[in-house]
ROTI-994216 format. One record per residue (C-alpha): residue number from 1; residue in three letters; x, y, z. Coordinates in Angstrom, 2 decimals, decimal comma. Layout:
% residues N
[NUM "Ala" [X Y Z]]
...
END
This chain:
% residues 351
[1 "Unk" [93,84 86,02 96,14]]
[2 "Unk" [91,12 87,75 94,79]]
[3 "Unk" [89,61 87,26 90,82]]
[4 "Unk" [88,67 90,18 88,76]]
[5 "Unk" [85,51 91,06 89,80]]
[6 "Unk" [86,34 90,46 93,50]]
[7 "Unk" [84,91 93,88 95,42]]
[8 "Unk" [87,42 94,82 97,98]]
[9 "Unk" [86,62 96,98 100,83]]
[10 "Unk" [87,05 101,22 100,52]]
[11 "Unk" [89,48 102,30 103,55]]
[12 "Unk" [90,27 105,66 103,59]]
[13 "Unk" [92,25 106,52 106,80]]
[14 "Unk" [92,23 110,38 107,24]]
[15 "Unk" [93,69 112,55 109,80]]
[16 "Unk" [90,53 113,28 111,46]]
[17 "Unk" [88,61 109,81 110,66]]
[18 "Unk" [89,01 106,55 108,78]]
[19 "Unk" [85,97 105,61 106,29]]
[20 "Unk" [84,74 102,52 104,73]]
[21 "Unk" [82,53 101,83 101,72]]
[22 "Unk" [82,05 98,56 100,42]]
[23 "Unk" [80,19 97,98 97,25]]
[24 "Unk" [78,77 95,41 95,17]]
[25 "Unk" [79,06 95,02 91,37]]
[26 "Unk" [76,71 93,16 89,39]]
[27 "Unk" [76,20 93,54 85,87]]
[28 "Unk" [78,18 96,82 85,26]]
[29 "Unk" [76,09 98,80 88,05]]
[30 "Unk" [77,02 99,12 91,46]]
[31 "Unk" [75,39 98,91 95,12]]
[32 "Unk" [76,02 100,17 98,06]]
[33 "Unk" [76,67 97,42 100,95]]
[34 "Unk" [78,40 99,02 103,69]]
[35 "Unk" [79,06 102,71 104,75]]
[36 "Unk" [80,71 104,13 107,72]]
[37 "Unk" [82,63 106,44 109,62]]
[38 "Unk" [84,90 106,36 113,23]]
[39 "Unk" [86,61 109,48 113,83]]
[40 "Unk" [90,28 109,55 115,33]]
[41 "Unk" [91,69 111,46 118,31]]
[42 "Unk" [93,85 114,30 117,14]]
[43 "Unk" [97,65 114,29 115,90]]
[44 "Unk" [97,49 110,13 115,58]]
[45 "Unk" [97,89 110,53 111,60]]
[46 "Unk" [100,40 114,26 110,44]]
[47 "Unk" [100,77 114,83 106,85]]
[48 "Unk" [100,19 111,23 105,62]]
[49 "Unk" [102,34 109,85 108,29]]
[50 "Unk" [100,76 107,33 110,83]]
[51 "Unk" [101,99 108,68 114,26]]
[52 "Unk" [99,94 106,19 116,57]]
[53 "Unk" [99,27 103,30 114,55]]
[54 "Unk" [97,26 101,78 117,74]]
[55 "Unk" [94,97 104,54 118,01]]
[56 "Unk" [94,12 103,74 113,81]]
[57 "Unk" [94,30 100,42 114,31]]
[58 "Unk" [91,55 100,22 117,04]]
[59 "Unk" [89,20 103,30 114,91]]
[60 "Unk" [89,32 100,34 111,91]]
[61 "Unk" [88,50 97,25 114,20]]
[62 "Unk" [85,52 98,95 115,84]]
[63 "Unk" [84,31 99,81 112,18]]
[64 "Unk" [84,44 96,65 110,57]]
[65 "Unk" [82,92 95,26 113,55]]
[66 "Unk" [79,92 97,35 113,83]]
[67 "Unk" [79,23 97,51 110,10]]
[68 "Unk" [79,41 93,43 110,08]]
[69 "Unk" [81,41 93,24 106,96]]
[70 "Unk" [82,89 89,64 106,16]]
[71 "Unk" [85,17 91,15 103,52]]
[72 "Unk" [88,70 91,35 104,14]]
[73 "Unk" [90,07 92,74 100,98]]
[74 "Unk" [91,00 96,43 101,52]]
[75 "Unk" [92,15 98,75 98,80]]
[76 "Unk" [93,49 102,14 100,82]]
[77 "Unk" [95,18 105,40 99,54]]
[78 "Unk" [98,41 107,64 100,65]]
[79 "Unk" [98,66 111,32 99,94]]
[80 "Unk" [101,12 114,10 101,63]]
[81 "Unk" [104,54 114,91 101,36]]
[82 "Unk" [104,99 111,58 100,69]]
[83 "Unk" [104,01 111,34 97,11]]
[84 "Unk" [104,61 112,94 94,22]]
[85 "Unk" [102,70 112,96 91,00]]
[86 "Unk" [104,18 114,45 87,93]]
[87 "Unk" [103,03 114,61 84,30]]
[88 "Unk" [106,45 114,43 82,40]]
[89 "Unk" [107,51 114,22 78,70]]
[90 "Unk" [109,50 111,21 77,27]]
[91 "Unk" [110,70 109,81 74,36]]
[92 "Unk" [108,04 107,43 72,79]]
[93 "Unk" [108,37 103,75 73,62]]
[94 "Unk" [106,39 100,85 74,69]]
[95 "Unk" [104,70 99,88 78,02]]
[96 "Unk" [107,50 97,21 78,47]]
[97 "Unk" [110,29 99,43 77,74]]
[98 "Unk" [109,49 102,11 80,25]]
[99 "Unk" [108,77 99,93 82,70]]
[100 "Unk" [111,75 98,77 82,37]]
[101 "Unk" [113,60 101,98 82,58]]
[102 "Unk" [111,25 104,36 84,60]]
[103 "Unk" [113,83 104,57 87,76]]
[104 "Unk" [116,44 105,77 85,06]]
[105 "Unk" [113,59 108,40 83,26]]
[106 "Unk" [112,22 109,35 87,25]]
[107 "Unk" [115,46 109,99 88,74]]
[108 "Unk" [115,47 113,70 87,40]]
[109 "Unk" [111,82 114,54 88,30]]
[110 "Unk" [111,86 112,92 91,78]]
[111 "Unk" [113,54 114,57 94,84]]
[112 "Unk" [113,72 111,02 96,75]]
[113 "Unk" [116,23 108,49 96,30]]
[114 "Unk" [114,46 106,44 93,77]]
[115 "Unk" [115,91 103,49 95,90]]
[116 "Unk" [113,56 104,51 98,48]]
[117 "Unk" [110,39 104,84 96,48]]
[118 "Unk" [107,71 102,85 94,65]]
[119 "Unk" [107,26 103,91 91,35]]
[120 "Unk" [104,16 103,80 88,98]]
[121 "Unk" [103,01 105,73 86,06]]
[122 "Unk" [100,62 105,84 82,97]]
[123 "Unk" [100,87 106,43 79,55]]
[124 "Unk" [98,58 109,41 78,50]]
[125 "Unk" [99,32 109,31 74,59]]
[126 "Unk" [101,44 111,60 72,39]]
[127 "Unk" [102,14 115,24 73,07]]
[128 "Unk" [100,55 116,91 71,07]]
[129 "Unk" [103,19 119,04 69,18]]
[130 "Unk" [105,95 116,16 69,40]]
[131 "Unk" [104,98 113,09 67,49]]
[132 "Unk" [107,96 111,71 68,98]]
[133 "Unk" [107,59 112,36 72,32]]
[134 "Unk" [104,68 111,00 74,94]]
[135 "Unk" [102,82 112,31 77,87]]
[136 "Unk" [103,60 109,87 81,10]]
[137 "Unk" [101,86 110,02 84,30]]
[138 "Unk" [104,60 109,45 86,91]]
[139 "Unk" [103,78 108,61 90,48]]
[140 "Unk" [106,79 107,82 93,17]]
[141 "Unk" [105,48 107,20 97,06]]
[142 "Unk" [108,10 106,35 99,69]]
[143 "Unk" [108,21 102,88 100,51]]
[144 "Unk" [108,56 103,37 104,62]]
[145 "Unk" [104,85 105,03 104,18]]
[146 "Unk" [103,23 102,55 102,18]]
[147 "Unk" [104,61 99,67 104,62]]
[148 "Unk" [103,72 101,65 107,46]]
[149 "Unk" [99,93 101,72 105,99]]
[150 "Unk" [99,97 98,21 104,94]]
[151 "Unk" [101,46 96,68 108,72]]
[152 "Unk" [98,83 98,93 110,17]]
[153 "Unk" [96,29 97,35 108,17]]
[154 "Unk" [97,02 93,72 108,48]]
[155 "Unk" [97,59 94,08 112,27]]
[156 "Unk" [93,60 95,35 112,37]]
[157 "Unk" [92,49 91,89 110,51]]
[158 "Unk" [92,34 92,93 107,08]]
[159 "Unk" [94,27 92,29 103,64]]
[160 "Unk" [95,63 95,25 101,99]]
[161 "Unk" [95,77 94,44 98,17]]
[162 "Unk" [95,59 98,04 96,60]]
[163 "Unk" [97,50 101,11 97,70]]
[164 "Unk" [96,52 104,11 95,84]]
[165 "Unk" [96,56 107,67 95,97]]
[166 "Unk" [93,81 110,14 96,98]]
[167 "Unk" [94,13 112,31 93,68]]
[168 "Unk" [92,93 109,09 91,16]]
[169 "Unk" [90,72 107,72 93,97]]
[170 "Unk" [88,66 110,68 93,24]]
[171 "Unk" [89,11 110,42 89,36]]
[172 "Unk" [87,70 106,55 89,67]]
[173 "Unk" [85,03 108,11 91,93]]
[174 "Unk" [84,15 110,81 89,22]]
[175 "Unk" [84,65 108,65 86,47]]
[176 "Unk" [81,92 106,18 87,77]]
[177 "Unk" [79,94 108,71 88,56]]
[178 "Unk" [79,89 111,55 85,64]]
[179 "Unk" [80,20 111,66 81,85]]
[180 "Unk" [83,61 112,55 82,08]]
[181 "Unk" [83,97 112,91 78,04]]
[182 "Unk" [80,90 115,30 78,17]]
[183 "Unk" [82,78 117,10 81,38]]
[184 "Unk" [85,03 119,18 79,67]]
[185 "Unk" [87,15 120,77 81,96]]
[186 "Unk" [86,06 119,80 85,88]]
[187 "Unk" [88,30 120,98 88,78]]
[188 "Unk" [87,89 118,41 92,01]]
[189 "Unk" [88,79 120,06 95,16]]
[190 "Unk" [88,51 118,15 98,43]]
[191 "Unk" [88,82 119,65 101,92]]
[192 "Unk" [89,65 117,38 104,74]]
[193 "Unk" [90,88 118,27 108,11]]
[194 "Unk" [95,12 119,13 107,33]]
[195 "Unk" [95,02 119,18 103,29]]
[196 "Unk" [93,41 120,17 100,23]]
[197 "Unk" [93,71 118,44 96,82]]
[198 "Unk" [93,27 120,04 93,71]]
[199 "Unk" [92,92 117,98 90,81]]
[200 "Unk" [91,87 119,43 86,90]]
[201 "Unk" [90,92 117,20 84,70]]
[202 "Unk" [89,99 117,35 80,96]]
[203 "Unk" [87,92 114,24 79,01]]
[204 "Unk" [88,68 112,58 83,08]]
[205 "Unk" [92,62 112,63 82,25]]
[206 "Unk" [94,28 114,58 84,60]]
[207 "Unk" [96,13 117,75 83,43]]
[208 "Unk" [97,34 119,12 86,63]]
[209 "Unk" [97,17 118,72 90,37]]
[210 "Unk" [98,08 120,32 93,75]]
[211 "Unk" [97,66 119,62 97,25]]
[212 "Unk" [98,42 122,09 100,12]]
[213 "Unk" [98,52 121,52 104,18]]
[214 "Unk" [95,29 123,58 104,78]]
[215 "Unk" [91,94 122,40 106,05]]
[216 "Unk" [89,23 121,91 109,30]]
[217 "Unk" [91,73 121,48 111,68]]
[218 "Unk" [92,71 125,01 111,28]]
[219 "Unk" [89,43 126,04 112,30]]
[220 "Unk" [89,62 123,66 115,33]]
[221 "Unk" [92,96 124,95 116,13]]
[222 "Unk" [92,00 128,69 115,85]]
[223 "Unk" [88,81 128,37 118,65]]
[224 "Unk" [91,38 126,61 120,97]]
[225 "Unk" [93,96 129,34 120,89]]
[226 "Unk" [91,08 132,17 120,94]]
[227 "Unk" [89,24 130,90 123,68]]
[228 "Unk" [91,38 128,56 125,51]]
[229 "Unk" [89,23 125,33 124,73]]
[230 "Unk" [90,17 121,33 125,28]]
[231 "Unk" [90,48 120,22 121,56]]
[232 "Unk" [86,77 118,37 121,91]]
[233 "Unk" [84,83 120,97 123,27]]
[234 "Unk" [86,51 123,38 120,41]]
[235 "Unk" [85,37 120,86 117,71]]
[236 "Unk" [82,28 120,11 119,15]]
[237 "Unk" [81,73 124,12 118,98]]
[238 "Unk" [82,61 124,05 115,08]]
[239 "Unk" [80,18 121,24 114,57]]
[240 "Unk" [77,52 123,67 115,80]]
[241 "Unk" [77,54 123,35 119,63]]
[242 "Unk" [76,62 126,43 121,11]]
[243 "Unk" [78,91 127,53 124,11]]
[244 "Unk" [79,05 130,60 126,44]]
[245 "Unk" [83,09 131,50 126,05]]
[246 "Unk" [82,85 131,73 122,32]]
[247 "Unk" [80,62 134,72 120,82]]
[248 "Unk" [78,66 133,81 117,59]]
[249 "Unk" [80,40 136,61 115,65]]
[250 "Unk" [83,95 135,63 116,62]]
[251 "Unk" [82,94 132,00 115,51]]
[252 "Unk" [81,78 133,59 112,53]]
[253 "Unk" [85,11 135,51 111,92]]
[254 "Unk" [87,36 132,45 112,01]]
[255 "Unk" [85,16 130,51 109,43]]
[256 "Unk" [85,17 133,34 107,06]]
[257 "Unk" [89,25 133,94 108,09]]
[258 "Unk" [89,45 129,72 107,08]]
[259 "Unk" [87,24 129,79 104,10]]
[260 "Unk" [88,88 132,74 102,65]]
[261 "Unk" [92,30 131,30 103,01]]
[262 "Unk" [90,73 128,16 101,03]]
[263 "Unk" [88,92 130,13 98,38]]
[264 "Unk" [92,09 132,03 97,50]]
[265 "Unk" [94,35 128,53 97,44]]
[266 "Unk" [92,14 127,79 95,25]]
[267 "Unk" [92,23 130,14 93,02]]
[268 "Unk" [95,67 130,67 92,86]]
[269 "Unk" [95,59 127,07 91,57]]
[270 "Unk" [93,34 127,54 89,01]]
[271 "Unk" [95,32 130,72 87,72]]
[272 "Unk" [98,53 128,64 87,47]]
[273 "Unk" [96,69 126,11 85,78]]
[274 "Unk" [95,43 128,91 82,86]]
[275 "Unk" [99,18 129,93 82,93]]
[276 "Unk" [100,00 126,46 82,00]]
[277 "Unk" [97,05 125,79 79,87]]
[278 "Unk" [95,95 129,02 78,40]]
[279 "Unk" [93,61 127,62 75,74]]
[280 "Unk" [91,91 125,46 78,14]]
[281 "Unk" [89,06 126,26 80,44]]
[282 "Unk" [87,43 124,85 83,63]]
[283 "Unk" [83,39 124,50 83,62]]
[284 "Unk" [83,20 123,42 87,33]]
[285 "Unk" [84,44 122,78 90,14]]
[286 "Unk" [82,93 119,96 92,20]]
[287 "Unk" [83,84 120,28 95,87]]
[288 "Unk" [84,39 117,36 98,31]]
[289 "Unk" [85,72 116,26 102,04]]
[290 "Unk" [84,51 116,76 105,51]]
[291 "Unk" [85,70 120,56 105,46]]
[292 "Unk" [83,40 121,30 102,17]]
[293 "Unk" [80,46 121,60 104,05]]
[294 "Unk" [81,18 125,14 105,51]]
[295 "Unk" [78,76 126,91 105,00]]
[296 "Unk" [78,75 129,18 101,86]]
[297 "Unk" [82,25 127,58 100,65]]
[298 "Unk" [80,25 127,03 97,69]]
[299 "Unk" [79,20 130,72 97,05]]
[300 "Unk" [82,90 131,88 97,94]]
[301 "Unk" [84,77 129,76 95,42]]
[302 "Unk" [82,20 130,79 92,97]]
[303 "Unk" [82,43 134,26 93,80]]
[304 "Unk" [86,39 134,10 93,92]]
[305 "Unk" [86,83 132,21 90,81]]
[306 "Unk" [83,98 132,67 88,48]]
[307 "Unk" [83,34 129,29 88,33]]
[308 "Unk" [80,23 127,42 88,75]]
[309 "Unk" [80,56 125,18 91,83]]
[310 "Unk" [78,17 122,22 93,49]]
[311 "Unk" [79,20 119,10 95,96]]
[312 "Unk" [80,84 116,07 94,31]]
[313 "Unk" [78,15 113,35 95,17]]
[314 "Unk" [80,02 110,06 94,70]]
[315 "Unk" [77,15 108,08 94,93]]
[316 "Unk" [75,30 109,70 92,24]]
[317 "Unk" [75,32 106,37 89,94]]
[318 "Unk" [75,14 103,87 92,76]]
[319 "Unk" [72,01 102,61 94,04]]
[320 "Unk" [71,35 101,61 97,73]]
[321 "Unk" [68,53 100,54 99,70]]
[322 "Unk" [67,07 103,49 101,45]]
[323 "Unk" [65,41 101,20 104,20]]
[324 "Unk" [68,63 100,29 105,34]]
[325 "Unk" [70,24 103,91 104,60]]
[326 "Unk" [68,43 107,32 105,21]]
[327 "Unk" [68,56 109,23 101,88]]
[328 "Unk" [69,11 112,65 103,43]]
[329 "Unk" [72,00 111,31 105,11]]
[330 "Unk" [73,54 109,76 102,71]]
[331 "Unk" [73,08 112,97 100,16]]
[332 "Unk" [74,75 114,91 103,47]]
[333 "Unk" [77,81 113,07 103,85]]
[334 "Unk" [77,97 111,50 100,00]]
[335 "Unk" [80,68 114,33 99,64]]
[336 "Unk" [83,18 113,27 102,51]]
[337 "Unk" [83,21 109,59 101,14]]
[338 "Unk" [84,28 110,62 98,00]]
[339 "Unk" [88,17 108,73 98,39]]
[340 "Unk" [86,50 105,84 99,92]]
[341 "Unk" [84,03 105,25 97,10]]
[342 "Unk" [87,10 105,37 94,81]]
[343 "Unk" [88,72 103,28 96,57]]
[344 "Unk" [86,25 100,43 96,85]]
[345 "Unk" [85,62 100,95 92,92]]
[346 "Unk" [89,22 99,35 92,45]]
[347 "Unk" [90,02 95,96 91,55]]
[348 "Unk" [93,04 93,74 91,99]]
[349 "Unk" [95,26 94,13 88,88]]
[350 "Unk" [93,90 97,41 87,31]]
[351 "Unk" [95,92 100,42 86,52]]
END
């Protein structure tokens, strides 16, 4: 439907909001056309799963619809328990010949029923110490998840024609963004509101990733239960409302308890990836998502890991007219649209 160079919308649908970036490509640079945000109501998307596909459904048509788009190309993005990305050794062969056999090669790496998955992968190049062996990027996502996402799209007017994953949405986003080859070593963490992804990469290949079911929500979740708040006045008070039943040092106790929690995730990440990798090193971590911005996540990691650490900015490369968007704004929230840019950098038929 679309040729090569046809831009296709950004939709990344979160657990706490769905975001769209559309941009337009015109002699290798990029522009920003569209930006924007809808947050959902609580427990409509769990772990990747879509739980209330009306509730989604209505978040997208109310975006699209104030942000005027005409596009209807959509590339999107699944993460959770429902994929799994693995970086496995096999025997050398050609493009053609693994793709013919990759449910035979996944079958032992995969704890689905490769019957009821999608499969995917990349060839890195040869390991290292085993001419005769290559390192393969496998990806398997269960097919009942990626339909669900794809009927939930189509039924809210648009044409899904990419489904990705979060962790190489952000290595596209990077990628356009930063010398990767320069990079060395570059850890992207991003914090949404029920999971954390940890992706290392080296020259922008990745060398290991993680994910874990932590993120704003907690914090949400924890003023609730402390102070016996409806979930929107509790997340209005973690957005910085002020409010009589909940003491400033008790709000400042469950951020540190959160951040703490993250910060030590994270590390014990990083330490399993120097377990793994013991020659290698990281130079920076580059932090991302709508939970980054708490404040003095920044400091912690660095303090916790001895790494330097700054926001992901997503944009940095892509130019936009600041009388049609704020530049303080859009250097605020650059960091949660970090999937979404990655998403709308894709084009039909790449790998």
């Amino acid at each position: 439907m679309f040729g090569k160079k046809s831009s296709l919308i950004g939709l990344d649908i979160g657990s706490y909001a769905v975001k769209i970036v559309h941009l337009i490509e015109a002699k290798g640079t990029y522009r920003l056309k569209d930006l924007g945000i809808a947050q959902l109501p609580p427990s409509v998307i769990v772990e990747g799963a879509i739980k209330d596909p009306d509730e989604v459904q209505t978040a997208i048509k109310k975006l699209v619809t104030n942000l005027k788009t005409k596009v209807k190309g959509v590339a999107t993005s699944i993460a959770g328990w429902s994929v799994i990305i693995k970086k496995v050794d096999l025997p050398q062969m050609s493009e053609e010949e693994l793709t013919e056999n990759i449910q035979l090669e996944a079958e032992q790496y995969i704890p689905f029923n490769v019957e009821d998955v999608n499969i995917d992968f990349q060839i890195l190049g040869s390991s290292e110490d085993k001419p005769d062996r290559m390192e393969v990027m496998l990806v398997a996502a269960k097919k009942e998840v990626i339909d669900d996402y794809v009927t939930l799209i189509r039924k809210a007017g648009l044409a899904p024609q990419v489904v990705d994953v979060d962790f190489f949405a952000l290595e596209n986003a990077f990628e356009a963004n930063y010398d990767a080859t320069e990079s060395g070593g570059v850890a992207l963490v991003d914090i949404g509101a029920t999971k954390m992804n940890i992706n290392v990469l080296k020259n922008g290949i990745s060398m290991f990733n993680r994910d874990a079911s932590i993120g704003g929500f907690q914090i949400t979740e924890d003023i609730q239960q402390r102070f016996g708040l409806e979930y929107e006045e509790a997340e209005k008070v973690k957005l910085g409302m002020s409010s009589e039943k909940v003491p400033v040092q008790d709000l400042e106790a469950i951020f540190v308890s959160a951040a703490t929690g993250w910060s030590t995730e994270v590390k014990r990440a990083i330490d399993f990836f120097y377990a793994t990798y013991p020659e290698e090193t990281i130079g920076q971590i580059l932090l991302s998502g709508g939970s980054s911005r708490l404040p003095g996540l920044d400091s912690l990691f660095n303090k916790d890991t001895n790494i330097p650490v700054a926001y992901f900015n997503p944009l940095a490369k892509i130019d936009f007219d600041t009388k049609v968007f704020d530049q303080q704004y859009v250097d605020y929230v650059a960091p949660q649209f970090a999937v979404a840019v990655g998403l709308a950098l894709r084009r039909v038929g790449d790998r």
